[in-house]
C-alpha distance (Angstrom), angle and dihedral (degrees) to the residues before:
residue distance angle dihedral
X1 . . .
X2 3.87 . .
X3 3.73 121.7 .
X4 3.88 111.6 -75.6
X5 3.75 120.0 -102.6
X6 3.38 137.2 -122.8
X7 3.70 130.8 -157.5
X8 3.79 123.0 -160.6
X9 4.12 117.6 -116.0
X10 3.81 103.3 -106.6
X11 3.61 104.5 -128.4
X12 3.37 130.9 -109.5
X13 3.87 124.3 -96.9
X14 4.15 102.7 -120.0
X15 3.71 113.8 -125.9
X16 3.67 113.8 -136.6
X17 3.64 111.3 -104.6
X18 3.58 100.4 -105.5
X19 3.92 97.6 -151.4
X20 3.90 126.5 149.5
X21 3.75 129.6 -138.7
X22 3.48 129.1 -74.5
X23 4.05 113.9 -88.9
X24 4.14 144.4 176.2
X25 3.96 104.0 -51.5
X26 3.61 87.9 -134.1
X27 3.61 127.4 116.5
X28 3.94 118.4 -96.4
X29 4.25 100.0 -109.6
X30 4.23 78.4 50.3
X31 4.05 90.9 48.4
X32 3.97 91.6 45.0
X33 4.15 92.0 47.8
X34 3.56 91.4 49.8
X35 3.95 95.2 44.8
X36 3.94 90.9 48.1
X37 3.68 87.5 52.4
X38 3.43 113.9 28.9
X39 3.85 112.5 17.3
X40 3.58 105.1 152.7
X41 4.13 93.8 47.3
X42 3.42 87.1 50.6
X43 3.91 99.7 51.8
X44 4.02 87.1 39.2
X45 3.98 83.0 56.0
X46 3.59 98.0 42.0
X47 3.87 91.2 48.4
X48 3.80 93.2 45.2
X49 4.41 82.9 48.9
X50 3.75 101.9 42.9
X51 3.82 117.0 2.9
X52 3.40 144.6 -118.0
X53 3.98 96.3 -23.9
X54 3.90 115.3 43.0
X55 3.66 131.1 162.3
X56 4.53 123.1 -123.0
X57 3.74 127.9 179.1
X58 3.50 127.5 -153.2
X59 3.61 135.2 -167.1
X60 4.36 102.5 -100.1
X61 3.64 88.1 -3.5
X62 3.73 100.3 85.6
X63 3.63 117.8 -144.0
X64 3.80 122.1 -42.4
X65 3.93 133.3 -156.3
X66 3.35 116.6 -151.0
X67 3.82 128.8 -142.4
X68 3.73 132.5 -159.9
X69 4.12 101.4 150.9
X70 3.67 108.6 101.8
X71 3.81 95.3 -135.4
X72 3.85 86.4 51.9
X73 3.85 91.1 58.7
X74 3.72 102.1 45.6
X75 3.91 86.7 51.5
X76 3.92 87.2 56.1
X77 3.89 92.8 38.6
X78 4.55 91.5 51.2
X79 3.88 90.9 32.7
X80 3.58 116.0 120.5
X81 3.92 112.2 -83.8
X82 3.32 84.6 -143.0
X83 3.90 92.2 67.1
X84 3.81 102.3 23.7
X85 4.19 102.0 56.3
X86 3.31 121.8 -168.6
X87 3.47 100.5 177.5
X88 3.62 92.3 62.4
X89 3.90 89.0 47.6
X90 3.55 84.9 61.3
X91 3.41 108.7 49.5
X92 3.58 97.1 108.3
X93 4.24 80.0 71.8
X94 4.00 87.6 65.6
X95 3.64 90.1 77.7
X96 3.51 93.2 74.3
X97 3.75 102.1 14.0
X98 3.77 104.0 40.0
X99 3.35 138.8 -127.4
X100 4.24 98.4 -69.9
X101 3.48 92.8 56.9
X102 3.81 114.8 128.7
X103 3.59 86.8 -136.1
X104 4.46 97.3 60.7
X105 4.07 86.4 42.2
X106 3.60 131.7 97.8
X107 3.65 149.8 -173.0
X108 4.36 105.7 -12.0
X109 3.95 97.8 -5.4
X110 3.95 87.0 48.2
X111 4.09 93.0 52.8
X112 3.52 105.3 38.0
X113 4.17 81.5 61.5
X114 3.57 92.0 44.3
X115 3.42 89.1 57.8
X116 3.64 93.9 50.0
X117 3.77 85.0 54.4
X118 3.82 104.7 43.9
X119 4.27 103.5 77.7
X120 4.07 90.5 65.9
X121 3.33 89.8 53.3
X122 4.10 98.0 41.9
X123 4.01 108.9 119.7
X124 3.44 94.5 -99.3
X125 3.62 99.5 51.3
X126 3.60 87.7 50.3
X127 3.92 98.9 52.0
X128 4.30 78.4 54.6
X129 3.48 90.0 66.5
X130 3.78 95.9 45.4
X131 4.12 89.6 93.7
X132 3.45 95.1 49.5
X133 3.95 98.9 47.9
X134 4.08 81.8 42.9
X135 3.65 92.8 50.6
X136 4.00 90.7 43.4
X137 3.64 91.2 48.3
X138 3.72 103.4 45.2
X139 4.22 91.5 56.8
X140 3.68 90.9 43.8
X141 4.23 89.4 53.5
X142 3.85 87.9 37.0
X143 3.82 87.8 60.5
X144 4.30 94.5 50.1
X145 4.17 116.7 100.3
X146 2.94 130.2 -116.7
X147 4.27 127.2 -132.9
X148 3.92 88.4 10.8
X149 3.34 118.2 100.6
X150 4.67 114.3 -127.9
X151 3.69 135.3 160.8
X152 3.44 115.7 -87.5
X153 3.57 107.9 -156.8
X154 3.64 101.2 74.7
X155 3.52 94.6 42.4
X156 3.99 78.7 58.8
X157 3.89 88.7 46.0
X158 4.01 97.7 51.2
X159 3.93 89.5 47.8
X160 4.40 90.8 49.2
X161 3.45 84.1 38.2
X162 4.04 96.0 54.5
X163 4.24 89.5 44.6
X164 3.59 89.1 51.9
X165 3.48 94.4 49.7
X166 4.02 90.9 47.4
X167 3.60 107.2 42.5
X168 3.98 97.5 29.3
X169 3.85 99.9 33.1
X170 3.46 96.7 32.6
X171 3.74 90.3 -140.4
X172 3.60 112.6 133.4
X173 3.91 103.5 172.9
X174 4.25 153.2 -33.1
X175 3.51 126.1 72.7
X176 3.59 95.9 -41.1
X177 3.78 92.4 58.5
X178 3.93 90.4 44.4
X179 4.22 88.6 48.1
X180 3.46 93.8 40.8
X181 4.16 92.6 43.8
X182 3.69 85.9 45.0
X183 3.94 91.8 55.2
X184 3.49 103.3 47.3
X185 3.65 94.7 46.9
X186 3.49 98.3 57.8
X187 3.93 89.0 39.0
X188 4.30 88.4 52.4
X189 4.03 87.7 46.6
X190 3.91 85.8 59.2
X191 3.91 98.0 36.4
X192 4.05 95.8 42.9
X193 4.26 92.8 42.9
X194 3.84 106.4 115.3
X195 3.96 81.7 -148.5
X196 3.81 93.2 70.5
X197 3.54 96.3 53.4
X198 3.58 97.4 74.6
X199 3.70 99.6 53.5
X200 3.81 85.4 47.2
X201 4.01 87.7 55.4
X202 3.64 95.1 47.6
X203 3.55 111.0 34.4
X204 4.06 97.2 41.3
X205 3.66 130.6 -107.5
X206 3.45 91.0 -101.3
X207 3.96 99.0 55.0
X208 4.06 81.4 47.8
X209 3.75 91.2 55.8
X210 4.18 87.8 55.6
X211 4.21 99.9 48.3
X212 3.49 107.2 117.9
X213 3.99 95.6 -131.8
X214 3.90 93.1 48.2
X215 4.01 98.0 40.6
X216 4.18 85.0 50.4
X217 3.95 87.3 44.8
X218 3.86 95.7 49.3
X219 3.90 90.4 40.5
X220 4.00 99.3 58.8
X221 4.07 84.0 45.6
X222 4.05 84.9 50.6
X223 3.77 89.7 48.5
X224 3.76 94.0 52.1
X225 3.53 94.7 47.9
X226 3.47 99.0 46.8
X227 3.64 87.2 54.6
X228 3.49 102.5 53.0
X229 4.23 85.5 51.6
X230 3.51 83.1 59.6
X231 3.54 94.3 53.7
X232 3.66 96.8 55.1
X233 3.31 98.5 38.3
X234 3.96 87.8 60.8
X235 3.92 89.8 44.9
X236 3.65 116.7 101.8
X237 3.35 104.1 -155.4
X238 4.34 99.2 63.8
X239 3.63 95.6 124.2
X240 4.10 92.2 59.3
X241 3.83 91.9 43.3
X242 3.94 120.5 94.9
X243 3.37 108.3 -163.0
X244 3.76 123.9 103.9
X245 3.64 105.4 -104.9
X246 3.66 95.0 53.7
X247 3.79 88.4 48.2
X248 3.91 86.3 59.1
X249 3.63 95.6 39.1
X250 3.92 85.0 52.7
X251 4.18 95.2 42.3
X252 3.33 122.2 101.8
X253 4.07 134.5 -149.9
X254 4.33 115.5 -123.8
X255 3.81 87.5 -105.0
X256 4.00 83.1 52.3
X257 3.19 99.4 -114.4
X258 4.23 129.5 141.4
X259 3.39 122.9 -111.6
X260 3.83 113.5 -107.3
X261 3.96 124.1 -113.6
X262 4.09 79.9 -108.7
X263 3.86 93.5 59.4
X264 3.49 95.8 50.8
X265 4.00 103.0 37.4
X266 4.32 79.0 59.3
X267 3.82 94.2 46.4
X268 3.85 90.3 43.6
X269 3.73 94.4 51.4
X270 4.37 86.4 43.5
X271 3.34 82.2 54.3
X272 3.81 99.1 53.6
X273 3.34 103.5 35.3
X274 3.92 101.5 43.4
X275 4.09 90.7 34.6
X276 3.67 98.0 47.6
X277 3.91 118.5 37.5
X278 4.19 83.5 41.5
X279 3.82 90.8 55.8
X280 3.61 96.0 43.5
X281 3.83 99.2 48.0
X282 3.88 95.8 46.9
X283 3.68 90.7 45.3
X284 3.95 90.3 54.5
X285 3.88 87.2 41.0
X286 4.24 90.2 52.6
X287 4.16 85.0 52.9
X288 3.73 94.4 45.2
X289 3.88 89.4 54.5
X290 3.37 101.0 46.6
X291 4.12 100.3 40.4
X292 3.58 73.3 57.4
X293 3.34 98.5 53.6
X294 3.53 111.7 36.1
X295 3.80 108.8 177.2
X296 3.70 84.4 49.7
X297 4.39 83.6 56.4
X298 4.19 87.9 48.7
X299 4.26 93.1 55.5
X300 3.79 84.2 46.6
X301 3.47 100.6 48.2
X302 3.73 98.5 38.8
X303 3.89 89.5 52.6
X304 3.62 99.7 46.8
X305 3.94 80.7 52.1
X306 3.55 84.9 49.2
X307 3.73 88.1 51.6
X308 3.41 100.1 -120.1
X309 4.53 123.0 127.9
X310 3.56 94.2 -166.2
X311 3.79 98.1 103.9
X312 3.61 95.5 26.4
X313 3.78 89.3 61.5
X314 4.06 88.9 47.8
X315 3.46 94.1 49.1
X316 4.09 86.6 50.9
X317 3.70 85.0 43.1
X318 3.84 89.0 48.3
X319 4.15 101.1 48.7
X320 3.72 87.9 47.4
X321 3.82 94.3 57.2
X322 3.60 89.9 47.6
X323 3.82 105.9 32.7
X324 4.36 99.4 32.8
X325 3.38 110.3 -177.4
X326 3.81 97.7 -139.3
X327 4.10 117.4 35.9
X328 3.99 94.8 -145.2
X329 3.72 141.8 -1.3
X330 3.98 116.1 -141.0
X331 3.34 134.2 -143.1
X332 4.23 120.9 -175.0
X333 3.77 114.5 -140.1
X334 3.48 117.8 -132.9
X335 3.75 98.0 -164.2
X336 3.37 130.5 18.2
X337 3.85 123.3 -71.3
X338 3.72 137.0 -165.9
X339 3.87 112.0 -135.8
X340 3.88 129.9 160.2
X341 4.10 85.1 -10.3
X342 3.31 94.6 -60.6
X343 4.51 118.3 115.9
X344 4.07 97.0 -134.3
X345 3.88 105.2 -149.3
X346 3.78 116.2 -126.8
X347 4.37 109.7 -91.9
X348 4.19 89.5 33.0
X349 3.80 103.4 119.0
X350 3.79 110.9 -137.3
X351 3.95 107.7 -145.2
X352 3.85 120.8 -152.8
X353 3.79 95.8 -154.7
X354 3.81 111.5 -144.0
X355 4.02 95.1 -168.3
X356 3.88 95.0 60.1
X357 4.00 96.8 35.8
X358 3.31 87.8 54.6
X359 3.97 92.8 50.4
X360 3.58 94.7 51.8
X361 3.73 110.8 135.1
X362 3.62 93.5 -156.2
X363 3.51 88.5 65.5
X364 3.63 100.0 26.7
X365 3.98 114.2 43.3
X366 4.08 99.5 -153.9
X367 3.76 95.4 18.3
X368 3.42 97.9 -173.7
X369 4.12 95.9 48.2
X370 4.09 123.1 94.3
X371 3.48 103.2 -114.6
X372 3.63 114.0 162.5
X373 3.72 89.0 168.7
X374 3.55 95.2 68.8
X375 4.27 92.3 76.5
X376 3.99 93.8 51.0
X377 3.39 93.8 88.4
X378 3.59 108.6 10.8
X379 3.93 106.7 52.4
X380 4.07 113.9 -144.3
X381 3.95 116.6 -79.1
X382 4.16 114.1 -112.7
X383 3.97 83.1 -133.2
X384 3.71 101.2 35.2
X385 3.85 107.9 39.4
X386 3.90 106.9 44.2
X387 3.75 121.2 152.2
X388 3.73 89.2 139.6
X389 3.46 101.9 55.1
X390 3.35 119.9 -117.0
X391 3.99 149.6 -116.1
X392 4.37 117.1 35.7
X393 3.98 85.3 -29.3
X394 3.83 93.1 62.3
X395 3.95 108.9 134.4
X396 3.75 111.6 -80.8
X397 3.76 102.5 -125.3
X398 4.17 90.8 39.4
């Protein structure tokens, strides 16, 4: 017999080490605290620390990477939604909002709602509204003193609170208005109090969902809503209507189906929560600047007067950038991804963070200075300037 053979081991194809960006050396229950808290200090730190890509952990979060490049963000914003899932980034949301909501959905379940909620909020049916919101807003200023100093922000909050109510609702006054007013305000003090998120972070959604006070809370809301459903469903005159309930009541699935009571109680409550506290913060933000900055008030009066928008939409443009509502949007990978050389695991959440994008001196000479100027002739980046969000989960009515 011929000399015996040997064959070479073929080597093994290397995995990429799938490793995630450095982070706070802090346990997670110290991480969480310190986000609930203090979020923007603690990105401003972690920036200053480690960069533009850092890694948090919260308590039923999971781990987050945060992202402040540019290029980072866009590949998050025109990444498959298939990989990058906000609706599972979300979830946290479905304690309050349920498990329907456009918000907690993703990939077909997420568009065949957003499709359902995309003709109220079609230009024209938004220029409808104007009167109303005009109408709303003029008695609510009519009713603020003058030479005494008040808080602001729930003078901002009533008036949101009233247009919602109006033009989503379709309730427009008696005692159902006044129960229904009375409800959600006291359910939005709860939802919107930066003291209830960190019981929410620690203790779970689902434990949330089964405290006594919160269940009762979020059932009386229920029971409202269900009711005024009812109410439209039983009124004949739907199609005419223009306010956003009927518009649900009358929409219809691709199969042709309704949606159910549970679909629109979720979108109802998205609609509140994510369309009211928003408006009402940035609009006391936009006053705060410019009583601040009172030459910058003049130009905007005297060219309104002049009936011109172009600095009124820069100085919207401008207290956005500076005072974003949200600090990062999240988006859970489902496989693994490579992003500023780092392999991202599948179930990391990768978080485009809108407070230090927007604070980019690169992009923004004096970062920290109110500059409405500096968007009339140089329009906000899609990758820069992102208070909305971005990609197909950009806000509907953006």
């Amino acid at each position: 017999m011929g000399a015996a053979t040997t064959t070479a081991p073929r080597p093994v194809p290397r995995t990429p080490e799938r490793r995630l960006p450095p982070g706070m050396p802090v346990p997670r229950p110290v991480q969480t605290a310190l986000w609930s808290r203090q979020a923007r200090r603690v990105l401003f730190a972690c920036q200053d620390r480690y960069g533009d890509m850092f890694t948090l952990r919260i308590a039923y979060e999971g781990t987050w990477v945060i992202l402040a490049d540019p290029a980072a963000i866009k590949q998050v914003f025109t990444g498959d939604p298939k990989v990058f899932h906000a609706g599972e980034g979300n979830q946290i949301l479905s304690t309050v909002l349920g498990q329907n909501s456009v918000l907690v959905l993703d990939e077909k379940p997420h568009m065949r709602q957003r499709k359902l909620l995309l003709p109220p909020f079609h230009g024209g049916r938004m220029q409808g509204y104007e009167e109303t919101m005009s109408e709303i807003a003029e008695h609510e200023i009519a009713s603020w003193p003058t030479g005494t100093p008040y808080k602001l922000r729930p003078r901002m909050q009533a008036m949101t609170l009233e247009i919602i109510l109006q033009t989503v609702f379709g309730v427009r006054e008696g005692e159902r208005m006044a129960e229904l007013r009375a409800t959600l305000r006291e359910f939005l003090d709860l939802t919107t109090n930066p003291q209830f998120l960190l019981p929410l972070l620690l203790v779970g959604p689902d434990r949330i969902r089964r405290l006594g006070p919160f269940r009762r809370r979020m059932d009386r809301v229920d029971e409202l809503i269900y009711r005024e459903i009812a109410e439209c469903r039983r009124a004949g005159d739907v199609e005419q209507r223009d306010d956003v309930l009927s518009m649900l009541v009358a929409a219809r699935h691709e199969d042709g189906s309704p949606m159910s009571d549970e679909e629109m109680r979720d979108e109802l409550l998205t609609l509140l929560v994510a369309g009211h506290e928003t408006t009402a913060t940035s609009l006391s933000w936009a006053v705060e600047r410019l009583v601040r900055h009172p030459e910058k008030l003049e130009r905007l009066r005297a060219e309104v007067a002049d009936g011109r928008d172009e600095y009124l939409t820069a100085t919207i443009q401008e207290t956005l950038r500076l005072r974003p509502v949200i600090s990062v949007v999240l988006r859970k990978l489902t496989e693994p991804v490579e992003i500023g050389g780092y392999e991202l695991p599948a179930g990391v959440s990768v978080a485009p963070c809108v407070y230090l994008a927007h604070r980019n001196p690169e992009v923004y000479p004096e970062p920290e200075r109110f500059l409405p100027e500096r968007f009339l002739d140089n329009p906000p980046g899609t990758y820069t300037w992102i208070p909305f969000g971005g990609g197909v989960r950009r806000c509907l009515d953006e």
